[in-house]
C-alpha positions as CSV (number, residue, x, y, z in Angstrom):
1,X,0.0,0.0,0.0
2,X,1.6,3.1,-1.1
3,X,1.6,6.9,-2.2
4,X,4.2,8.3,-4.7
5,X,3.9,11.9,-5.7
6,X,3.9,13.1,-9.3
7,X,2.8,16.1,-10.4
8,X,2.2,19.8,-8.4
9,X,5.0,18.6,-5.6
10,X,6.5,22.1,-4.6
11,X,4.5,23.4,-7.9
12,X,0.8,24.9,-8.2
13,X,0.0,23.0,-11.5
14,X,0.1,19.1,-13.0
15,X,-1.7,17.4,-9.6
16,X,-1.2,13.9,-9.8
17,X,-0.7,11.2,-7.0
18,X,-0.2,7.4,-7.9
19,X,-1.8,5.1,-5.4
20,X,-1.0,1.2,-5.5
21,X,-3.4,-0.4,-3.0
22,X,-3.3,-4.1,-3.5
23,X,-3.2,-5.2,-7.4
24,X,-4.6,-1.8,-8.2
25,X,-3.2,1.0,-9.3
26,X,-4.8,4.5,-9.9
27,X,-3.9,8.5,-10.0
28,X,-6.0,10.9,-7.8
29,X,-6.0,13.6,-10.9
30,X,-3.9,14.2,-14.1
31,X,-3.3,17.3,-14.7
32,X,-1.1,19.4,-17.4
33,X,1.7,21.8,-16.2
34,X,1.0,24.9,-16.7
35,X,3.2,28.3,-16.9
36,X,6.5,28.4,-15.2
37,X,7.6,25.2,-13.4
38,X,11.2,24.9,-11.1
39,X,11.3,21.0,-10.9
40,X,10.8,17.8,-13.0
41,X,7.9,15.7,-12.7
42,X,8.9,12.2,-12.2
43,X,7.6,9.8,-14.6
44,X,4.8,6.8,-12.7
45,X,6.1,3.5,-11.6
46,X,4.6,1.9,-14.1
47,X,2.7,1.8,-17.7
48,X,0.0,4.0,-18.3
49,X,-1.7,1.0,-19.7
50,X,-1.4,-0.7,-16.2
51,X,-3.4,2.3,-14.6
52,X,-7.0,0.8,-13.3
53,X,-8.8,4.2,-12.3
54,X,-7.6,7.6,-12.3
55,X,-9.9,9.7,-9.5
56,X,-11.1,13.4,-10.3
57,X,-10.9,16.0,-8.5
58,X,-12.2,18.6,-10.7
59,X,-12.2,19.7,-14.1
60,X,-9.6,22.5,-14.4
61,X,-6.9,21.5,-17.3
62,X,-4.3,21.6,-14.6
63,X,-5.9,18.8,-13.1
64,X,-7.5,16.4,-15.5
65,X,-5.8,17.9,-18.6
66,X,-3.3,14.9,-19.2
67,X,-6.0,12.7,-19.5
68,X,-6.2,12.5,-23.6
69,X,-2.3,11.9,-23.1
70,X,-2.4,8.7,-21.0
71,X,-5.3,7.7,-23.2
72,X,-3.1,8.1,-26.2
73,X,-0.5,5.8,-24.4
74,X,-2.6,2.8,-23.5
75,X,-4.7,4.2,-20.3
76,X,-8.2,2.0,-21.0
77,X,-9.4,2.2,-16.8
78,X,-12.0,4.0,-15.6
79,X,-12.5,7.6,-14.7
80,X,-14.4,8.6,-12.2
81,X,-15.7,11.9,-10.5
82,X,-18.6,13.8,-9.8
83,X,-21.7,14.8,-12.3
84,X,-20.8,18.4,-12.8
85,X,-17.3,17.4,-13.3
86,X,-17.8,15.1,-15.9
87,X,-20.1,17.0,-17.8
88,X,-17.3,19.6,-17.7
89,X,-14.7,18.0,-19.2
90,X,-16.5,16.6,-21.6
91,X,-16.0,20.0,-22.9
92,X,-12.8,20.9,-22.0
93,X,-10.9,18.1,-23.0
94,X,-12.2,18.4,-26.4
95,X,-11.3,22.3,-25.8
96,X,-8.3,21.5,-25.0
97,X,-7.2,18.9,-27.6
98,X,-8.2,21.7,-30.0
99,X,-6.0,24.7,-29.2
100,X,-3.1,21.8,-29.0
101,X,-3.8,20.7,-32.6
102,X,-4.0,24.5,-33.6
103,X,-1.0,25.3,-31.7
104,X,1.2,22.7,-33.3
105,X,-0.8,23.5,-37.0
106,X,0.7,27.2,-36.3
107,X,4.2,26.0,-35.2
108,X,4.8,24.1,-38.3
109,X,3.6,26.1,-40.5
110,X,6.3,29.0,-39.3
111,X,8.7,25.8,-38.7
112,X,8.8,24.8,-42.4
113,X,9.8,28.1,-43.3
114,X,12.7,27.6,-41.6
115,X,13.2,24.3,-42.1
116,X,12.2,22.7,-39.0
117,X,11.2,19.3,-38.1
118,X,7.5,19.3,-37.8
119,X,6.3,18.9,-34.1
120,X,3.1,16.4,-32.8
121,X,0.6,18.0,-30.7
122,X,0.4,17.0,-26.9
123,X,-2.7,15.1,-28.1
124,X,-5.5,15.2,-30.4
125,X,-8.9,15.2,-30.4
126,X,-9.4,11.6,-31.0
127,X,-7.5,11.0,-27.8
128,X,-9.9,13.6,-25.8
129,X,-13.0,11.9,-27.6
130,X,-11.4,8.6,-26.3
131,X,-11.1,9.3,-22.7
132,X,-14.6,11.3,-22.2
133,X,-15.9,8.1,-23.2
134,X,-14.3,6.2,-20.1
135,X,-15.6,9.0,-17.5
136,X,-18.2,8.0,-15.3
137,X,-19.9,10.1,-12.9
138,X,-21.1,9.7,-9.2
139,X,-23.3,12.1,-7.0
140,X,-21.6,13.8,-3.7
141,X,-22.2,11.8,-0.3
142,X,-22.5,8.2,-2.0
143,X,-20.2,5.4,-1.1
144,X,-18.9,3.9,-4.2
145,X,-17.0,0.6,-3.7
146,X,-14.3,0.1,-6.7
147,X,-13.2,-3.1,-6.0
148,X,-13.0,-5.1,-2.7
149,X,-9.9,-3.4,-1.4
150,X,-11.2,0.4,-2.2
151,X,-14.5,2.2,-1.7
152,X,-14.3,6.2,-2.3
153,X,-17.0,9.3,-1.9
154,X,-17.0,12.8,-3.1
155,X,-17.4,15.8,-0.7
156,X,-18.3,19.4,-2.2
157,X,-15.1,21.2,-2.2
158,X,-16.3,24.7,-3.4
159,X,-14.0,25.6,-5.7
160,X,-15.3,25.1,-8.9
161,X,-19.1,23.6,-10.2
162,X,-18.4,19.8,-9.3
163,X,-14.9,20.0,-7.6
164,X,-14.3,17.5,-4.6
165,X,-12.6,16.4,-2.1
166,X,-12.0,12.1,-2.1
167,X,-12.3,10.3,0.7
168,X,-10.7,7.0,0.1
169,X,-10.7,3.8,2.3
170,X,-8.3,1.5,1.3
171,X,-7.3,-2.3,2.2
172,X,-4.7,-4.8,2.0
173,X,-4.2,-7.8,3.1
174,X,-5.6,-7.0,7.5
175,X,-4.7,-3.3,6.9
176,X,-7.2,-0.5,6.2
177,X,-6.5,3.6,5.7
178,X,-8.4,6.3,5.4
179,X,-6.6,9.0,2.9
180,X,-8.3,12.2,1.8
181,X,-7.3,14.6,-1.2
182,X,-8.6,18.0,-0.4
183,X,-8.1,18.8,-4.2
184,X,-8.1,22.6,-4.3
185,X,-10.2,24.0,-1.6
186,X,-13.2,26.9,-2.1
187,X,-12.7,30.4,-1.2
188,X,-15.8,30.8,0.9
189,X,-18.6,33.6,0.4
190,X,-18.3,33.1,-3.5
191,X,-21.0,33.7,-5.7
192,X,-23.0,30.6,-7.3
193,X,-21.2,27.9,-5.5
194,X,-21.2,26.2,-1.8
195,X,-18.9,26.8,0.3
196,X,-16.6,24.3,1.1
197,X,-17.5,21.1,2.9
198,X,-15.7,19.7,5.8
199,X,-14.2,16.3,6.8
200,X,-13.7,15.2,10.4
201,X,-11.5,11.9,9.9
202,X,-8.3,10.4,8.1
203,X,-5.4,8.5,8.6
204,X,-3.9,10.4,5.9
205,X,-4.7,14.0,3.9
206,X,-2.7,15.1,0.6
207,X,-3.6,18.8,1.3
208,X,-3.1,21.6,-1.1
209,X,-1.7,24.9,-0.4
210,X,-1.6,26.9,-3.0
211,X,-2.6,30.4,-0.5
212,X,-0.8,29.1,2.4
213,X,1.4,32.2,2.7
214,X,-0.9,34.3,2.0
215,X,-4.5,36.1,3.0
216,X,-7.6,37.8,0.5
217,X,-7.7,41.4,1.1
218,X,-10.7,42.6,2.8
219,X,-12.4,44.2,0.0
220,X,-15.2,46.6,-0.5
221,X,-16.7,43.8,-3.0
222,X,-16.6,42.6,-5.7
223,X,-19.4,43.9,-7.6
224,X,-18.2,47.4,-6.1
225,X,-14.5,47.1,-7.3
226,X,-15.7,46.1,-10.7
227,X,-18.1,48.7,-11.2
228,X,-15.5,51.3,-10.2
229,X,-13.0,49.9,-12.9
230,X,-16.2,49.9,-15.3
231,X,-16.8,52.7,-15.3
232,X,-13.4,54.7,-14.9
233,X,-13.0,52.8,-18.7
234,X,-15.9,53.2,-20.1
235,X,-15.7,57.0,-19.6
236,X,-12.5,56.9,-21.5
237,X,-13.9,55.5,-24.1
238,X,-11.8,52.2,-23.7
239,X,-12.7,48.6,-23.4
240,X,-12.2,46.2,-19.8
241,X,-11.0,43.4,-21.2
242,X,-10.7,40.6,-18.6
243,X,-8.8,37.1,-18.8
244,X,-11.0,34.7,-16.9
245,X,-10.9,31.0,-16.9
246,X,-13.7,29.5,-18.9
247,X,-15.1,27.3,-16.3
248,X,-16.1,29.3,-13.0
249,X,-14.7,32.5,-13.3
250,X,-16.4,33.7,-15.9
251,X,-19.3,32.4,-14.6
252,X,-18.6,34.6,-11.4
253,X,-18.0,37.4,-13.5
254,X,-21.2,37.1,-15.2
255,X,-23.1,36.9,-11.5
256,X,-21.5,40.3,-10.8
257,X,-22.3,42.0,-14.1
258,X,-25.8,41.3,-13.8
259,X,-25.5,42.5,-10.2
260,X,-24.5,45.7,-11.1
261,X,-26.5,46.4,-14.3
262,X,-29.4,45.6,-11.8
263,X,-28.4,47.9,-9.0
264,X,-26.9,50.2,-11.8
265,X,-23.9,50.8,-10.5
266,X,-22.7,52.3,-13.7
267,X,-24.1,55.6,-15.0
268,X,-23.9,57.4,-18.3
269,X,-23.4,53.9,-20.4
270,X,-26.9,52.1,-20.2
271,X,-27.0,48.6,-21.6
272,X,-23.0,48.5,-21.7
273,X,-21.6,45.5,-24.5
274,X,-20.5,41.8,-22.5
275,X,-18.6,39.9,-24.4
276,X,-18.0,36.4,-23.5
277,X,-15.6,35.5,-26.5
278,X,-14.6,31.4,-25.7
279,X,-16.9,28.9,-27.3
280,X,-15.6,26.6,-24.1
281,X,-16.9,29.4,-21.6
282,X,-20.5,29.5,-23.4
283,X,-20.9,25.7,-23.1
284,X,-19.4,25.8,-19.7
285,X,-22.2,28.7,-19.0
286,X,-24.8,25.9,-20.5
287,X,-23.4,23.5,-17.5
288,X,-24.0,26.3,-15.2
289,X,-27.6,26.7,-16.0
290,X,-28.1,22.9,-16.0
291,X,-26.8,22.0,-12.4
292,X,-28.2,25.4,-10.5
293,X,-30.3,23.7,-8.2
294,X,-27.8,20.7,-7.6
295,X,-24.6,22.7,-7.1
296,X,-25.5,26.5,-6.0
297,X,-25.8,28.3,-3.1
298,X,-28.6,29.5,-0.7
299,X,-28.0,32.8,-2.4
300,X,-28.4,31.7,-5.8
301,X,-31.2,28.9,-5.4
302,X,-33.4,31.7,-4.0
303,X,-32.7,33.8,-7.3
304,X,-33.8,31.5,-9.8
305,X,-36.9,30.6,-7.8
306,X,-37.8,33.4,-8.5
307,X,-37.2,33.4,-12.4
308,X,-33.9,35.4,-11.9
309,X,-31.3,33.7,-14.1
310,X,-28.4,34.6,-12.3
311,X,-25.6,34.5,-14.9
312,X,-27.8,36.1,-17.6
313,X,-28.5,39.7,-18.7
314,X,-29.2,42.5,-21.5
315,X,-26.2,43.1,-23.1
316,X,-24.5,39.9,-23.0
317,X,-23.4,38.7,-26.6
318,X,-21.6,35.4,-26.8
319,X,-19.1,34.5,-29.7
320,X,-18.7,31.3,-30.9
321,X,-16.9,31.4,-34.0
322,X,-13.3,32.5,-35.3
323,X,-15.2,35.5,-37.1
324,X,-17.7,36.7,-34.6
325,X,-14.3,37.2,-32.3
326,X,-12.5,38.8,-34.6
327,X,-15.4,41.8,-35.2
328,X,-15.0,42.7,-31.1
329,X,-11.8,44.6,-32.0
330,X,-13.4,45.8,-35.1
331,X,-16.5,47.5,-33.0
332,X,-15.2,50.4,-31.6
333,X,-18.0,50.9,-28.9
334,X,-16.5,50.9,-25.3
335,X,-16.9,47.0,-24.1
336,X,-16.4,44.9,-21.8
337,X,-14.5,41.3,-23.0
338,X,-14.2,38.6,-21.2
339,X,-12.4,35.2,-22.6
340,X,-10.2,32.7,-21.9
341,X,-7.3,31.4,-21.3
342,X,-7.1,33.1,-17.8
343,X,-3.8,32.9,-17.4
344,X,-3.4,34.3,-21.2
345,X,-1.1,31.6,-22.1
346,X,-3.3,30.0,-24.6
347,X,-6.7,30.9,-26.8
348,X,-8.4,33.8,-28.3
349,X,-7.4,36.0,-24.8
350,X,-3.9,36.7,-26.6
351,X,-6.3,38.1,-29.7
352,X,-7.9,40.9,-27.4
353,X,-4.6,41.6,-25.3
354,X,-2.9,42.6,-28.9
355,X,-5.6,44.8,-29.4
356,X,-6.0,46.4,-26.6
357,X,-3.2,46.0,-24.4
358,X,-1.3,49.3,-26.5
359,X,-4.3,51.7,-26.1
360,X,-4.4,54.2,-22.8
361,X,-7.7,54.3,-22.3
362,X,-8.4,50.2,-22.0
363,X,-8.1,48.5,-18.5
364,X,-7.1,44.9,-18.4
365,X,-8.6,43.2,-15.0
366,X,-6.9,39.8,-13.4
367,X,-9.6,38.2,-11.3
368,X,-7.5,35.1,-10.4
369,X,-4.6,33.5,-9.7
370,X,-1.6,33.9,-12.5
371,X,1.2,31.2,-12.6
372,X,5.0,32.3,-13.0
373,X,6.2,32.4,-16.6
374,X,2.9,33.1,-18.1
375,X,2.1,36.4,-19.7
376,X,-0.8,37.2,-16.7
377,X,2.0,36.8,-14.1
378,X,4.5,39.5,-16.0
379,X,1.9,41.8,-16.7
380,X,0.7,42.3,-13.1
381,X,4.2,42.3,-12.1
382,X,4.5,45.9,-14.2
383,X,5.9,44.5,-17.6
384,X,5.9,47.5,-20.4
385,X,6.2,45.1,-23.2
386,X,4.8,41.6,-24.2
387,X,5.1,39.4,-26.9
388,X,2.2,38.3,-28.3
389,X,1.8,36.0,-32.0
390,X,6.1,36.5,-32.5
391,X,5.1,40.6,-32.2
392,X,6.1,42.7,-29.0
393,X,3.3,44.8,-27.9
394,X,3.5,48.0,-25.9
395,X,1.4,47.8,-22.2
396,X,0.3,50.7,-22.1
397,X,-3.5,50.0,-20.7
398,X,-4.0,50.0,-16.9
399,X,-3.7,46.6,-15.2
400,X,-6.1,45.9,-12.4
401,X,-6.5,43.0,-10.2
402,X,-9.7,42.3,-8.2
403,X,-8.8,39.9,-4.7
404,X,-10.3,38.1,-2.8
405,X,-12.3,36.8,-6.2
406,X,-9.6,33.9,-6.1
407,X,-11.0,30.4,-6.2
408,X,-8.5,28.7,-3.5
409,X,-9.1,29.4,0.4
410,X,-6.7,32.0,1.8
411,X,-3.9,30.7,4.8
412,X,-6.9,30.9,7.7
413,X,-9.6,28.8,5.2
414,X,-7.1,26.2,4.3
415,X,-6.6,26.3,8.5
416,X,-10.2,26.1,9.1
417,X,-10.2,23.1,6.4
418,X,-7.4,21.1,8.6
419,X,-8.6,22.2,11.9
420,X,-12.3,20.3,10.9
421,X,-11.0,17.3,11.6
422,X,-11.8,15.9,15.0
423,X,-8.7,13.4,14.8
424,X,-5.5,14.5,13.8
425,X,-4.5,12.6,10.7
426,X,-1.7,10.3,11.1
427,X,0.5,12.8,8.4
428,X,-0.1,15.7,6.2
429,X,1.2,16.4,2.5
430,X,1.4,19.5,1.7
431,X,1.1,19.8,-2.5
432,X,0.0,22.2,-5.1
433,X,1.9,25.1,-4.2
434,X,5.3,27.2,-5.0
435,X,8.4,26.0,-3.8
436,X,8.6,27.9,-0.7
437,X,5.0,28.0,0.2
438,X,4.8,24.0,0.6
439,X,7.4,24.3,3.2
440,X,6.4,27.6,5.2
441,X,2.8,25.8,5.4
442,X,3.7,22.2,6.5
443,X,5.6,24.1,9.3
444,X,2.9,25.8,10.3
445,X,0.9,22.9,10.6
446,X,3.7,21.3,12.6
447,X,4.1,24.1,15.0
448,X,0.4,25.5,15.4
449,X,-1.2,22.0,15.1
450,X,1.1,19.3,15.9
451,X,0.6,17.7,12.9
452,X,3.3,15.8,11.5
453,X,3.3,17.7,7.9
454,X,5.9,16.7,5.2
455,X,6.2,19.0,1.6
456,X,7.6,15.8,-0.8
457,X,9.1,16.6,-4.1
458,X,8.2,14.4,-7.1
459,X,9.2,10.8,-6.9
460,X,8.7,10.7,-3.1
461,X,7.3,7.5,-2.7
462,X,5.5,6.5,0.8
463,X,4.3,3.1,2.8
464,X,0.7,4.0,3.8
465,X,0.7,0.5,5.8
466,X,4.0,1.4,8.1
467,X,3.6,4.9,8.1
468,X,7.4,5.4,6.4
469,X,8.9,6.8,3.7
470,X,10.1,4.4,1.3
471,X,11.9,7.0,-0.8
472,X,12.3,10.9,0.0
473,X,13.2,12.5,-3.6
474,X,14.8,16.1,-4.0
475,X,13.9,18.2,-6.0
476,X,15.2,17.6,-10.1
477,X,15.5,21.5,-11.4
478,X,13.8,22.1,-14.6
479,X,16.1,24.0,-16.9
480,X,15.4,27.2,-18.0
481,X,15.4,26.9,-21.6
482,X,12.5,24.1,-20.8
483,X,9.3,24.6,-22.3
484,X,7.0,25.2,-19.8
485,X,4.2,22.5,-21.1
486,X,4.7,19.1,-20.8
487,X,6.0,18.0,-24.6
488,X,4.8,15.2,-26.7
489,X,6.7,12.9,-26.5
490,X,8.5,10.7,-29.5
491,X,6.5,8.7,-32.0
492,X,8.8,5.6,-30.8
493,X,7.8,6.5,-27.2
494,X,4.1,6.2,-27.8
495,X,5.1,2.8,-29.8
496,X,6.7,1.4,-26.6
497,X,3.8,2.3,-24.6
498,X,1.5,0.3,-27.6
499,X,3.8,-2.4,-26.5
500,X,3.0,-2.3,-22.7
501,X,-0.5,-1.8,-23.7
502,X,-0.4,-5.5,-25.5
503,X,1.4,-7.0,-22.6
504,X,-1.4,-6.0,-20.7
505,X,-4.1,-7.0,-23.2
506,X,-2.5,-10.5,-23.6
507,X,-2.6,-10.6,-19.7
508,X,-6.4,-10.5,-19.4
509,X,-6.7,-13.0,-22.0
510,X,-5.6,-16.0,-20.0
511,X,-8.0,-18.6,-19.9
512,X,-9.8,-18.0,-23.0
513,X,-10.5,-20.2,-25.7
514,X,-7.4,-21.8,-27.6
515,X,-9.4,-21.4,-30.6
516,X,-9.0,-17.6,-30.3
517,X,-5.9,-17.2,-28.8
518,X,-4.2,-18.9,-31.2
519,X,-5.8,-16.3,-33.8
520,X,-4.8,-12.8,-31.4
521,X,-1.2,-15.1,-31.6
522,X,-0.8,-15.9,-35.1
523,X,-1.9,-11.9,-35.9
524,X,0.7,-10.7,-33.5
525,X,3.6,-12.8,-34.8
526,X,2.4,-12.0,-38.4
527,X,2.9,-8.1,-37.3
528,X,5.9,-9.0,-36.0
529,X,7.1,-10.8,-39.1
530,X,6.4,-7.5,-40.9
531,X,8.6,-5.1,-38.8
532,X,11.1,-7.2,-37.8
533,X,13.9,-6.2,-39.2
């Protein structure tokens, strides 16, 4: 029975933690890196192919979006995680597999002009296609039993629609343990969701921490903040144009928009343009609408009983296609813009910041959280030039941020998290956050709690049985001339995992019929016969 750590080990992004309890193996998320990253991400123990379930968190690319990429490399187990969640990434997987086809489309096509060697996408859409279709879904509060050696449950985590925390119970052989993966935990008081939902017992908890070092401003509001930034724009004459995640944030933003067009918090510019420009955000907004009553808040029930959609409004355009984005820049009626990638390291938000990103009289507003090496992070840390598309680009608009929207809890809500359970857990992990902020909250734990609290760094592999470590790992330092997504790999790579992927198959066909076995044998030394050479 044991716990080695993969991904977002003294890093906010790429969450992944292989479990081997028994014969089974499984992840608790795969997620994609994202933005600047200090340390290498071990590769698993074993084959993709060998992986049995892989356990969801939530839907945010940064922790399912390397699913399409194990799928691609022989992963055929089951996914499981809530009903929000999967209706979610039905969506942004096959976002995501998009914008890497387009991405590598766009890299060759400037590559064989210079006589490059054409790169592969991460993945492709046929991989996301492939893996939706292994998701399955299960309500929060029901007991789920896997196997006989594993039973799980999902609690509300309030973070985003459908985010969880897992509660796992886990034998082998006389020995049972309780773990729990907080997976990232809610900011409280936000709009449309629950607040988070507390556990009271564990042996073990793999905690994130990504606001451990940190605590949300006390702020006038939300709604308040952005209708002061609304309007200070739209009497210039410029356009707010506002990176936002597709899934949650911009649904947040929408909540407040409508807030303040009701209460009219802005004067002089009645009926003010939205744009929602990310065909991912408007299905995601679809989602929304379709799990109000099973997923929102007190707040928000009471609004659409009484025929208030609260995410809906007049003025709100949404663009869907290539073209209908490109004619926001050519309108030059002060706007507001919302679209995605909220970090601005991918999609149609790098269109809008080349547009508007040189002109005075535009505000661009950061309503979350911004990894390092992305362009979000060096523009709110006061960088006067970007390059955007191979072109640098003057920032010359005002840059706002807006706390205490942020989806994570603050230091005293992840405390508040921890300090719900009645027992204290036999050990802490502290993961998904920077380098220094795994440590400075682990010993906080240890001095303020008593908790034994440990920060591991990829490849840290643990007994959950004996309560040891079986391997403490140091951190690998990433280079700096490293990409900072994960890159597809070789062709020959995904050929060796085809091979494991075989094994595997041939494995589970012991004890069929010699009739067909000696057909799946004759067809595989025939293939051999052909490449062997």
């Amino acid at each position: 029975m044991k716990l080695e750590f993969i991904g977002a080990a003294h890093e906010v992004t790429g969450s992944c933690h292989y479990l081997e309890i028994g014969e089974t193996k499984l992840f608790v998320d795969c997620g994609m890196e994202q933005g600047q990253n200090i340390y290498e991400n071990v590769e698993p123990p074993v084959s993709y192919s060998e992986i049995d379930f892989v356990l969801l968190t939530h839907a945010h690319i940064d922790h399912a979006g390397l699913l399409p990429f194990i799928f691609a490399r022989g992963f055929r187990g089951r996914v499981i995680t809530t009903e929000a969640t999967a209706e979610l990434c039905d969506i942004m997987l096959r976002d995501s597999a998009h914008i890497q086809e387009m991405e590598a489309e766009w890299k060759n096509r400037k590559g064989r002009r210079a006589g490059k060697e054409a790169v592969k996408p991460l993945y492709e859409m046929k991989d996301a296609l492939g893996v939706i279709n292994l998701i399955e879904s299960s309500p929060y509060g029901l007991t789920l039993k896997l196997n006989e050696n594993i039973r799980i449950r999902f609690t509300d985590a309030g973070h985003l629609l459908g985010s969880a925390s897992i509660e796992i119970w886990a034998t082998e052989g006389d020995v049972e343990k309780k773990l729990v993966f907080s997976g990232d935990i809610g900011n409280k008081n936000k709009p449309l969701i629950r607040d988070p939902q507390y556990l009271d017992s564990a042996d073990y908890v793999v905690m994130e921490c990504t606001y451990g070092d940190r605590y949300h401003k006390k702020s006038e509001g939300y709604a308040q903040a952005l209708a002061k930034i609304l309007q200070k724009t739209l009497d210039k004459g410029g356009n707010v144009v506002i990176p936002a995640f597709a899934v949650g944030r911009t649904q947040e933003l929408l909540y407040f928009i409508r807030q303040i067009k009701a209460e009219e918090m802005v004067v002089g510019h009645d009926g003010f343009e939205v744009y929602v420009d990310s065909p991912l955000a408007v299905e995601a907004t679809h989602v929304f609408k379709n799990n109000m009553l099973a997923c929102f808040d007190e707040e928000t029930r009471a609004l659409v009983e009484k025929g208030i959609n609260p995410i809906d409004f007049r003025g709100l355009k949404l663009s869907i296609t290539s073209e209908e984005s490109k004619n926001i820049n050519f309108d030059q009626t002060p706007k507001v813009i919302i679209s995605a990638a909220g970090m601005c390291d991918a999609g149609r938000i790098r269109h809008h910041l080349k547009h508007n990103l040189w002109r005075r009289e535009c505000t661009i507003v950061f309503a979350g959280y911004q990894a390092e090496g992305t362009i979000g992070r060096s523009l709110i840390e006061g960088a006067r030039e970007v390059k955007l598309f191979g072109e640098s680009i003057d920032v010359n608009a005002s840059i706002e941020r807006i706390d205490g929207i942020s989806g994570h809890a603050d230091r005293n809500g992840l405390l508040e998290w921890i300090g719900a359970f009645e027992k204290k857990p036999e050990r802490v992990f502290m993961v998904h956050g920077q380098d220094k902020v795994c440590d400075y909250f682990a010993e906080g734990l240890r001095n303020d709690f008593g908790l034994v609290a440990d920060a591991p760094y990829s490849g840290s592999v643990f007994d959950l049985a004996e309560n040891v470590w079986i391997r403490e790992a140091a951190g690998i330092p990433v280079e700096k001339t490293v990409p900072v997504k994960k890159r597809a790999d070789s062709v020959f790579a995904r050929l060796l995992a085809a091979g494991e992927r075989l094994l595997q198959v041939i494995r589970r066909n012991e004890g069929g019929a010699n009739k067909d076995l000696a057909r799946f044998t004759d067809q595989i030394m025939a293939l051999c016969d052909k490449w062997d050479r």
